[in-house]
N, C-alpha and C positions, 0 to 999 in steps of 0.2 A: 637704477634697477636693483632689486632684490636678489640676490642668488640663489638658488635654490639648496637650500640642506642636505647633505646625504639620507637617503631612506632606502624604499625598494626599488626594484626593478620597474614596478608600474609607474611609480614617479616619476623614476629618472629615462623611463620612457616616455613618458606626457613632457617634459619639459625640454627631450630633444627633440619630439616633433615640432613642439612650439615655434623654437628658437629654428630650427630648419625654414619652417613655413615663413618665418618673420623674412629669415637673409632671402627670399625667394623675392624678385622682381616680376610683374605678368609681365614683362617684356621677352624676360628670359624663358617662357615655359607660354608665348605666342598668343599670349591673351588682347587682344587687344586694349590701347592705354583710355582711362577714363577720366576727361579732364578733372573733374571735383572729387578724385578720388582719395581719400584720408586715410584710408587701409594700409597697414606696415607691411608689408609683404603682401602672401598672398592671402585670400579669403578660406575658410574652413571649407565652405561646398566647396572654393576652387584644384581644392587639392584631394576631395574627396572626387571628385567628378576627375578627374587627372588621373587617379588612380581605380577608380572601377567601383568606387565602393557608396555605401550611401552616408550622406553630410550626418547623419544620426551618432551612425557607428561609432564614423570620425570623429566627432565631436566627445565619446565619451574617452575614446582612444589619448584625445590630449589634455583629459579630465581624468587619465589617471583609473576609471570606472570602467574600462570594456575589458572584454574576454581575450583571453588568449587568442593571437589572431595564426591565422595557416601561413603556411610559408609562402603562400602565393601571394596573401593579402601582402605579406611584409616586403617582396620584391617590389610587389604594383606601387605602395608605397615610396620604397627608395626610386625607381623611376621618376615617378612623377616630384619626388623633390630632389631631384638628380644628384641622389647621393653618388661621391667615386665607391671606388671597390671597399676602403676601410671602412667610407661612412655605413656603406650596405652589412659588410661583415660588425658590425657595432651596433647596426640597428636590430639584425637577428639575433644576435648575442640578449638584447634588452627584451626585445619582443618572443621569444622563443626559449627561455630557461632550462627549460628541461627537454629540448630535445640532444643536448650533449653537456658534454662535462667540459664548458667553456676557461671556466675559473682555475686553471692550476697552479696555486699559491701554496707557496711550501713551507709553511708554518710549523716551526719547531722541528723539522727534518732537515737531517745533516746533508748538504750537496754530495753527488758522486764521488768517492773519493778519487777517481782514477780524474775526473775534472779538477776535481781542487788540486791536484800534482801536477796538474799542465799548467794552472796559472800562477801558482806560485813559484814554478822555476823557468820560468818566462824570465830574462835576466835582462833583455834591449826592449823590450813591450810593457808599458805600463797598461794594467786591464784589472777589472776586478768585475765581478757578478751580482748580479739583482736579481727579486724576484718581478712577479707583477707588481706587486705592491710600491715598487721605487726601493725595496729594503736590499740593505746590502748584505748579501753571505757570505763572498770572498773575495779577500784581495791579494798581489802581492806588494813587495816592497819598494818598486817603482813610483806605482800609485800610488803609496803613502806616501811616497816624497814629496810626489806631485800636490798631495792636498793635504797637507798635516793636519792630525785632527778632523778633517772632514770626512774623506774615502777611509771609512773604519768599519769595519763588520758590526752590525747593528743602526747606521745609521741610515737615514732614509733620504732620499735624492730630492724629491718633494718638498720636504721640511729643509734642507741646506739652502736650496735654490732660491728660496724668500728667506734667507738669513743674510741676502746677501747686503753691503751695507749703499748707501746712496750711490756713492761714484761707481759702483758698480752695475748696480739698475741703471746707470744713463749709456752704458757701451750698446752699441747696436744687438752683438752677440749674446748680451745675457739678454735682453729682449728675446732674440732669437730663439734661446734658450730656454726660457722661463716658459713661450708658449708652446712649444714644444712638450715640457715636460709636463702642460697643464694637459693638453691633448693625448697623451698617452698616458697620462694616470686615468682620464677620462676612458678612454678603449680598454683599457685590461682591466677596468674596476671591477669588482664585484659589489653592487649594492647594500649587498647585504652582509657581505664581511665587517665586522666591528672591528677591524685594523683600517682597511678601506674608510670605514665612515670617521674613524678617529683621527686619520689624515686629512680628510677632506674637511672633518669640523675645524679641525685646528688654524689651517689655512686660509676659510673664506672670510675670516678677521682680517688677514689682507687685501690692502684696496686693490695692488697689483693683481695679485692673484683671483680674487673675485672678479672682476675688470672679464680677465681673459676665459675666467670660467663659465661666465655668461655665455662666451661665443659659442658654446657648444662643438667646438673641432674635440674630434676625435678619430687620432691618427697612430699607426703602430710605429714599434721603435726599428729606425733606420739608421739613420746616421746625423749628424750636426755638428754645429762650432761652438767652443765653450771656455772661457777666458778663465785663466790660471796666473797664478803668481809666483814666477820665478824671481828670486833674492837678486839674479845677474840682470833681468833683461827685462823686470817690471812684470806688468799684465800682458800675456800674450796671449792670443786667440789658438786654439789647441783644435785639431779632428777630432771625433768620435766616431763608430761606427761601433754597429750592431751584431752582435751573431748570436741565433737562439743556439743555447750552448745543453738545451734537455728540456721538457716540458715544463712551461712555467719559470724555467731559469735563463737569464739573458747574460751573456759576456760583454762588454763594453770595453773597448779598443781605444786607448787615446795615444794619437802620433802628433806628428809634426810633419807637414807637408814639405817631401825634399826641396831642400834650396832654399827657405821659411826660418825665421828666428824662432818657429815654433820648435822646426827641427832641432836647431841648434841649441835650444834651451832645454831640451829633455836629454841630450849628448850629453850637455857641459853636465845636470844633473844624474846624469848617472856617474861619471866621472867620480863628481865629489862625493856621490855615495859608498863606492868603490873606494876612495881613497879616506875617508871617515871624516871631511871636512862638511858633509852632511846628514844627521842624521836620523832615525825616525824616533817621533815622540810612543813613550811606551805605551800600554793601552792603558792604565789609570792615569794618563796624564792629562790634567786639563787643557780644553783645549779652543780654538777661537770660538767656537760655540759658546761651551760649560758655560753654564746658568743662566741661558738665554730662556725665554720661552716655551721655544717649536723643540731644544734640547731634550727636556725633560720628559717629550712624549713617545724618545725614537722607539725601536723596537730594541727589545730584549739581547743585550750581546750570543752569541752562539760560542 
């Protein structure tokens, strides 16, 4: 399969209905089965007749060429291809542009100050902040620890994710991971953002990544598992969790589940931070990235 490019909103409207309508079974939406039926999903009327509307319309709808549709059409829609709650919240975000100010990407603006002083004297919580974009604004020195070179203001979550190197891509959790972060650059994107389209152009050179970007998930940022390299204890699988920390800006929580080598390798690591037998590389330092690729395209340090 081809993946589709970044562009506008109309596009990247037509190519998730597409891909909706494909993952749809008539089994699952009570159609009854046709034995010589070759059809990948469901049929254009079948989804148009599902939703209320006529096969016409629909049809220019995933051709990218129809009108802005009401908020009515765009519910009957996500019913009828039984989007859950994000997929519905993502489809009106695509099909509805200007009824609000969806996009809050903080592009060359400084975070909060009174938030950038919570997380950086966070002293037992590694965490650092992104925007939509996967770009990083703030970290502290926990997280550096945690991922030298990588978790660095400026860099983008997206482009590291597919840096990662083979034995890494075979752990269950960067799988995990990887679609994850495909699916939520997908939901907080803006089309039309030239940051947006320059991550996504960079990326769908990867087979991995293209792969997952087909599937059209598009899910908000909650929580996950995400494997790290600690010097003591190897690759361990790490928690993350979510907290919208101001509009547009997200905090990212990494622990270690009590009783867990996760826990205990972000212990023993602060330890040795504290004690100087680890420390953090400066910011012109090169670093497992440097003169990779996906490096050269992150975003602008702040």
């Amino acid at each position: 399969m081809t993946s589709d490019r970044p562009g506008s909103e109309k596009s990247a409207l037509a190519s998730f209905l597409r891909a909706r309508r494909a993952a749809l079974t008539p089994d699952a939406v009570g159609i009854p089965p046709e034995p010589r039926r070759r059809v990948r999903g469901l049929r254009r009327e079948e989804v148009a007749r599902l939703a209320g509307i006529s096969a016409e319309y629909y049809r220019r709808l995933e051709q990218g060429s129809g009108h802005q549709m009401s908020l009515q059409v765009c519910n009957s829609l996500a019913r009828a291809l039984h989007l859950d709650r994000a997929g519905t919240a993502y489809l009106q975000r695509l099909a509805l542009p200007d009824s609000e100010a969806p996009y809050e990407v903080h592009q060359g603006e400084e975070p909060p100050p009174d938030l950038v002083e919570m997380i950086t004297h966070w002293e037992h919580t590694a965490a650092y902040i992104i925007d939509r974009n996967q770009d990083i604004v703030v970290v502290n020195d926990l997280i550096r620890a945690v991922a030298p070179g990588y978790v660095e203001v400026g860099n983008n979550l997206a482009l590291m994710q597919f840096e990662a190197p083979p034995e890494v891509r075979a752990l269950d959790s960067w799988q995990d991971g990887a679609r994850t972060t495909v699916s939520r650059v997908r939901y907080y994107g803006n089309p039309s953002d030239p940051r947006w389209q320059e991550i996504i152009g960079l990326l769908l050179d990867d087979a991995d990544f293209a792969e997952m970007w087909d599937q059209h998930e598009a899910l908000p940022l909650t929580s996950g598992t995400a494997p790290n390299h600690f010097p003591e204890h190897g690759w361990v699988d790490m928690k993350w969790q979510i907290l919208e920390a101001h509009p547009g800006l997200y905090t990212v929580i990494c622990y270690g589940i009590p009783g867990t080598v996760g826990e205990r390798a972000l212990v023993d690591l602060r330890a040795n931070l504290i004690a100087g037998t680890v420390t953090i590389p400066a910011s012109d330092t090169d670093t497992p990235t440097s003169g990779s690729r996906l490096a050269k395209h992150r975003g602008a340090t702040r």
